[in-house]
C-alpha positions as CSV (number, residue, x, y, z in Angstrom):
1,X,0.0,0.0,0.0
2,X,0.9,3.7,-0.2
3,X,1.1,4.9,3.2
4,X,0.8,8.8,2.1
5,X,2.3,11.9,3.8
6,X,-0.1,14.8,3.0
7,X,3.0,17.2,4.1
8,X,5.7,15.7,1.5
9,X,3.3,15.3,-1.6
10,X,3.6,17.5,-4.6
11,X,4.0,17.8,-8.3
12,X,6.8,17.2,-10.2
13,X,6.5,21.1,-10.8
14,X,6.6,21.2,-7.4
15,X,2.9,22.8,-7.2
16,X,1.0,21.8,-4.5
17,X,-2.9,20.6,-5.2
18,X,-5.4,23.0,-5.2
19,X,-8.0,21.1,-2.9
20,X,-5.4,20.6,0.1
21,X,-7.4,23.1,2.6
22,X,-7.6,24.4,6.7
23,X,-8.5,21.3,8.7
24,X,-12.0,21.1,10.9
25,X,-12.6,17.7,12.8
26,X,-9.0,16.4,13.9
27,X,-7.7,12.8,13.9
28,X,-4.2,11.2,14.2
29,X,-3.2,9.2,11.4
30,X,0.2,7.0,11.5
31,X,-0.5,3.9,9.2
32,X,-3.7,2.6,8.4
33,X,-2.7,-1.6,9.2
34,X,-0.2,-3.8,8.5
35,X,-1.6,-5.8,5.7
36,X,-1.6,-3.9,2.3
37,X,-1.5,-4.1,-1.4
38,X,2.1,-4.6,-1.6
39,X,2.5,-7.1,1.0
40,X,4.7,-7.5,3.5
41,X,6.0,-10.9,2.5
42,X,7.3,-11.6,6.0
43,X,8.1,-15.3,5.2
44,X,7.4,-18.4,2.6
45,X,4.5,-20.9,2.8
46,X,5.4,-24.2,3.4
47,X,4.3,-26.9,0.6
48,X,4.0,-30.9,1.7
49,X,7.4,-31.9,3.2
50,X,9.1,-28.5,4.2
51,X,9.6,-27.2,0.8
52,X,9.5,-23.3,0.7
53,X,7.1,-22.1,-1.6
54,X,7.3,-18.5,-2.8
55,X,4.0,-16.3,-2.9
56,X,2.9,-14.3,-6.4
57,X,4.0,-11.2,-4.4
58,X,7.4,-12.7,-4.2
59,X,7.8,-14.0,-7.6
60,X,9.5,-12.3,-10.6
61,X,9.7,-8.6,-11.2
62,X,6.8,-7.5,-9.0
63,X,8.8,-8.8,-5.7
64,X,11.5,-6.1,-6.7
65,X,8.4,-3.1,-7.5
66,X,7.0,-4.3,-3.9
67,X,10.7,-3.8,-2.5
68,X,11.3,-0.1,-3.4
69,X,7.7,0.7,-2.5
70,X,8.2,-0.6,0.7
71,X,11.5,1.7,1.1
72,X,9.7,4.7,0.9
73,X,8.0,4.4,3.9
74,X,9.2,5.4,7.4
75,X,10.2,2.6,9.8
76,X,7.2,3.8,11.9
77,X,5.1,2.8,8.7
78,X,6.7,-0.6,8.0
79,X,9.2,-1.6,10.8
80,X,11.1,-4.3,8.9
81,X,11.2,-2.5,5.1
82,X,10.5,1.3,5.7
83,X,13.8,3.5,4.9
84,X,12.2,7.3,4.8
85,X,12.7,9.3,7.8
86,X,9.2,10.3,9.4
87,X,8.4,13.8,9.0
88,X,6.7,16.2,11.7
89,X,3.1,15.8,10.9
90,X,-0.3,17.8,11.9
91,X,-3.6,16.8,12.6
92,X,-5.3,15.2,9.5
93,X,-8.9,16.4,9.2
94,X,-11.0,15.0,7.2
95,X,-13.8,16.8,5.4
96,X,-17.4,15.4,3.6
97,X,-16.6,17.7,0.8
98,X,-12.9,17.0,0.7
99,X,-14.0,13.0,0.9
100,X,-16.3,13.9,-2.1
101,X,-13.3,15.9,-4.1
102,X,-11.4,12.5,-3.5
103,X,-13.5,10.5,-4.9
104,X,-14.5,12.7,-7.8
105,X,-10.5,13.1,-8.4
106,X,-9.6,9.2,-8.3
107,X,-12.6,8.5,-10.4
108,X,-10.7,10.6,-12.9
109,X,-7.5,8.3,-12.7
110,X,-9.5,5.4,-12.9
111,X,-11.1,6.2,-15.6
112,X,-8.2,7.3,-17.6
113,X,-6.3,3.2,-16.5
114,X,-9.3,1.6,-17.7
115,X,-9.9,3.3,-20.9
116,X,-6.0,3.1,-21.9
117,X,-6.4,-0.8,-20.9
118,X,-8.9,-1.1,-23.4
119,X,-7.6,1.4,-26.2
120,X,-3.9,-0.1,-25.9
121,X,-3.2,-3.7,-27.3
122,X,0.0,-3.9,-25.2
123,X,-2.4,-3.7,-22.1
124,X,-5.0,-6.4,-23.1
125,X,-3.8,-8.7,-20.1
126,X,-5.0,-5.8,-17.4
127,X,-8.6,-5.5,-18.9
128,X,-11.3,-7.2,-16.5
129,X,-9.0,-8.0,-13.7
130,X,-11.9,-7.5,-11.3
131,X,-10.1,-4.7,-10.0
132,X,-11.3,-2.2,-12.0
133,X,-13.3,0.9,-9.9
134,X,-15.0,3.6,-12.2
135,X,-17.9,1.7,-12.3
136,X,-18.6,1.2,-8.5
137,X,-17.3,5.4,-7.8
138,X,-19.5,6.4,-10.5
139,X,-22.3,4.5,-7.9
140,X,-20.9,6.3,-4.9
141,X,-20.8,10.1,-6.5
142,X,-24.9,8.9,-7.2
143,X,-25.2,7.6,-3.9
144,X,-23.4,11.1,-2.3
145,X,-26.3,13.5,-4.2
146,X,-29.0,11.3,-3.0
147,X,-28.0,11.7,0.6
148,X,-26.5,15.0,1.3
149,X,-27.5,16.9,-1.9
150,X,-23.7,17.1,-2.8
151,X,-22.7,16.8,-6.4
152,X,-19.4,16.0,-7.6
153,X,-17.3,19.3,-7.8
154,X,-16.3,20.2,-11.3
155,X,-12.4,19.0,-11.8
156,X,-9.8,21.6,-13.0
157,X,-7.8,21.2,-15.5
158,X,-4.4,21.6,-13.0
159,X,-5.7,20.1,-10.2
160,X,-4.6,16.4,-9.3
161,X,-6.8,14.0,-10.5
162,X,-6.5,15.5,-14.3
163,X,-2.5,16.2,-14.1
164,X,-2.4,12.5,-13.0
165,X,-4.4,12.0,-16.1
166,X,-2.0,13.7,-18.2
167,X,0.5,12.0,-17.1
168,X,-0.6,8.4,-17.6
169,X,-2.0,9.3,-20.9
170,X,1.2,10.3,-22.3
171,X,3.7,7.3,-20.6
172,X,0.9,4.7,-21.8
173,X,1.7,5.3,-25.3
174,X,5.8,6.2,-24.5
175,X,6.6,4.6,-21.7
176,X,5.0,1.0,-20.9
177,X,7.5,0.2,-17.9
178,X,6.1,3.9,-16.3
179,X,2.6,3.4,-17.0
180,X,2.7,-0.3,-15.0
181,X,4.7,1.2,-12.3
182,X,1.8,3.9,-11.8
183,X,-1.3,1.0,-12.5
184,X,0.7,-1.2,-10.1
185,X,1.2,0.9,-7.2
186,X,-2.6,2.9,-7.2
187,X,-4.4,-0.1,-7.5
188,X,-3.0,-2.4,-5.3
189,X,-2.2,0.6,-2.6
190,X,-6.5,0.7,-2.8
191,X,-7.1,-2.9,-1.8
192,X,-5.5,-2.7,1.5
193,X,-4.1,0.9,2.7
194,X,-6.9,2.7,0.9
195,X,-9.8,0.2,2.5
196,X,-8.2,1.6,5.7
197,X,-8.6,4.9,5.0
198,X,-11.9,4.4,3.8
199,X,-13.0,2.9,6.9
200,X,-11.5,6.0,9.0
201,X,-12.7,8.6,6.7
202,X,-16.2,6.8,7.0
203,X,-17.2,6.8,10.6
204,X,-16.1,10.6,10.5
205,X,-17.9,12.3,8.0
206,X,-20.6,9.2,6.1
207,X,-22.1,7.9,9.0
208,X,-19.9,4.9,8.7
209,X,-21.7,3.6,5.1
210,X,-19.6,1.2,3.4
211,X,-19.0,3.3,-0.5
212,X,-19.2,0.4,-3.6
213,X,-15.1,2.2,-4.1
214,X,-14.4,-0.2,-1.1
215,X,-16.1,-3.3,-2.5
216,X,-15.1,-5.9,-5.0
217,X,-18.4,-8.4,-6.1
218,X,-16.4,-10.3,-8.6
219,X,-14.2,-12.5,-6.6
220,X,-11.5,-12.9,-4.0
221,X,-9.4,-9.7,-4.4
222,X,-6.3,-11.7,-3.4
223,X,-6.8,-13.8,-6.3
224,X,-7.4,-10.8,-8.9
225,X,-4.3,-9.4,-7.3
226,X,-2.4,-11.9,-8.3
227,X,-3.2,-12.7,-11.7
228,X,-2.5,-9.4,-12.3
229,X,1.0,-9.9,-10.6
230,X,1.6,-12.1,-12.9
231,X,0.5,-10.5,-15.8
232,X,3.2,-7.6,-15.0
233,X,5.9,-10.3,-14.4
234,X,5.1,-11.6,-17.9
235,X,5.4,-8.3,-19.6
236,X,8.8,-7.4,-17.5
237,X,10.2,-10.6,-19.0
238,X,10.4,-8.8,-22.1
239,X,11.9,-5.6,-20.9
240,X,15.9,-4.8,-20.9
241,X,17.5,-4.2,-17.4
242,X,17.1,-0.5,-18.2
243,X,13.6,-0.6,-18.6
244,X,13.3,-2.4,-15.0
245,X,14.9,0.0,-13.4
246,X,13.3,3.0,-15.2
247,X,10.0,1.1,-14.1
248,X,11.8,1.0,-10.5
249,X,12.3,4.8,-10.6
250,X,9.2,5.6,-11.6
251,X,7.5,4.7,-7.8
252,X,8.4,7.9,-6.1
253,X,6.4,9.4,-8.1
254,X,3.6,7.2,-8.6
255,X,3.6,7.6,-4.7
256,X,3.3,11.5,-4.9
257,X,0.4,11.8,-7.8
258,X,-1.7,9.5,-5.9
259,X,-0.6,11.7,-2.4
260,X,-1.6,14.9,-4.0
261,X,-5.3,13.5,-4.9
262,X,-5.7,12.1,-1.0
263,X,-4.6,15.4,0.3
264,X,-8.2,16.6,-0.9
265,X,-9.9,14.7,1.7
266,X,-9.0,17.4,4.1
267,X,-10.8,20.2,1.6
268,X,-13.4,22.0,2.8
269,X,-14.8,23.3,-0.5
C-alpha cells in the first residue's frame, strides 16, 4: 500500500494541489494496518514436506516493484522494510466535501487506466482484472447527491486528478514500464491501505456507510491481485535491465500523484 504523507506530496513542478485546505474535525493518522496491497511478504509458505514455496508477491519482477515501494515508507510505517525518515506531521482532518473531491479526483484516474487498458493492445492482459473501480465510484458520486444533496465538484484542468491524467495518458503510449509502475502501485495501494482509510474517513464524515469504491463483487481480491502480478511479471520478461529500473524509478512518483489526490480529503470546498 501507499502509506501517504499529505506534508511531502507534490508535483513534479513542485505545485502543490489545489484542494489541500484548513483542517475542521481532527484525527491522528500513523498507518492505516499492516496488511496492504504490496504485501509485507514476512516469510514463505510451506508446501507438503518443508519445501519453501514463494507467494505471487514474491515471484519475478513484481517482488523487486514491492521492495522499493516498501522503502519509501518510514520505519514507523513498516518496521522491517521502511527507509524514509518520518516527517513532523499535523492533525489530519477529514472533510465530507474534501472526501467527495477525492472521490471525484480518483474516479478521474480510474477512468483514464481503464480506458488506456482497453484502447492499448499492449495492455489487453490488465482489462477485466476485477479490479477495475469507475464503475462502483460512479455508484458512490450517485449515492453522495441522493443523501446529502452534494454533487461532484467540477475537476480543474491543474488540479490532481487531471494532471495524473495527463501524465498516464502520455507514458501509456511512450513509456509502458512507467505506465505499470503507476497502475501497479494505485491499485494495489487501494485494496488494502486505501480500504483503511476508507474505513476511518467513514465513521467521521458518512455515518460509517460502506462506499461500492471499497467493495469488490467479482471475486476474492487476493486472487485478482495476483493474476494481475503475474501479468506484470510476464510483460517485464520482455523488458531490458534499463527498462526495470526505469519502471523501479518511476515509484516515487507514482507515490506523490496518488498523495496529492488524497490530500483533498481534508478540503473544505
Amino acid at each position: 500500500m501507499l502509506i501517504y504523507n499529505r506534508n511531502q506530496v507534490h508535483s513534479r513542478a513542485g505545485r502543490k494541489a489545489p484542494c489541500a485546505s484548513a483542517p475542521r474535525r481532527v484525527v491522528r493518522v500513523v498507518c492505516f494496518g499492516q496488511g496492504h496491497g504490496h504485501g509485507h511478504g514476512h516469510g514463505h509458505g510451506q508446501a507438503a514436506g518443508g519445501t519453501a514455496v514463494l507467494t505471487e508477491k514474491e515471484k519475478g519482477f513484481v517482488a523487486e516493484m514491492r521492495k522499493v515501494a516498501m522503502k519509501l515508507h518510514t520505519k514507523e510505517q513498516a518496521p522491517k522494510e521502511g527507509q524514509k525518515e518520518a516527517p513532523k506531521q499535523g492533525p489530519w482532518t477529514p472533510t465530507r466535501e474534501g472526501y467527495l473531491r477525492f472521490l471525484t479526483e480518483s474516479k478521474a484516474v480510474f477512468d483514464a487506466f481503464e480506458r488506456l487498458m482497453e484502447t492499448n493492445e499492449e495492455y489487453a492482459s490488465f482489462r477485466k482484472t476485477g479490479l477495475e473501480r469507475s464503475a462502483g465510484l460512479a455508484e458512490d458520486l450517485a449515492w453522495f447527491e441522493r443523501t446529502y444533496q452534494m454533487t461532484p465538484p467540477a475537476l480543474a484542468e491543474d488540479g490532481p486528478g487531471l494532471t495524473y491524467v495527463r501524465l498516464l495518458e502520455k507514458v501509456a503510449k511512450e513509456d509502458p514500464p512507467a505506465f505499470i509502475c503507476h497502475y501497479y502501485n494505485f491499485y494495489f495501494a487501494h485494496t488494502a491501505g486505501g480500504i483503511m482509510i476508507g474505513k476511518r474517513v467513514s465513521s467521521m464524515v458518512l455515518d460509517s456507510h460502506t462506499l461500492e469504491f471499497y467493495k469488490w463483487h467479482t471475486g476474492d481480491v487476493n486472487v485478482m491481485l495476483d493474476g494481475v502480478r503475474r501479468s506484470i511479471n510476464i510483460m517485464a520478461e520482455s523488458w531490458s535491465d534499463a527498462a526495470k529500473a526505469h519502471c523501479l524509478e518511476e515509484t516515487e512518483a507514482s507515490f506523490k500523484y496518488s498523495g496529492l489526490i488524497l490530500q483533498c480529503i481534508t478540503a473544505t470546498a
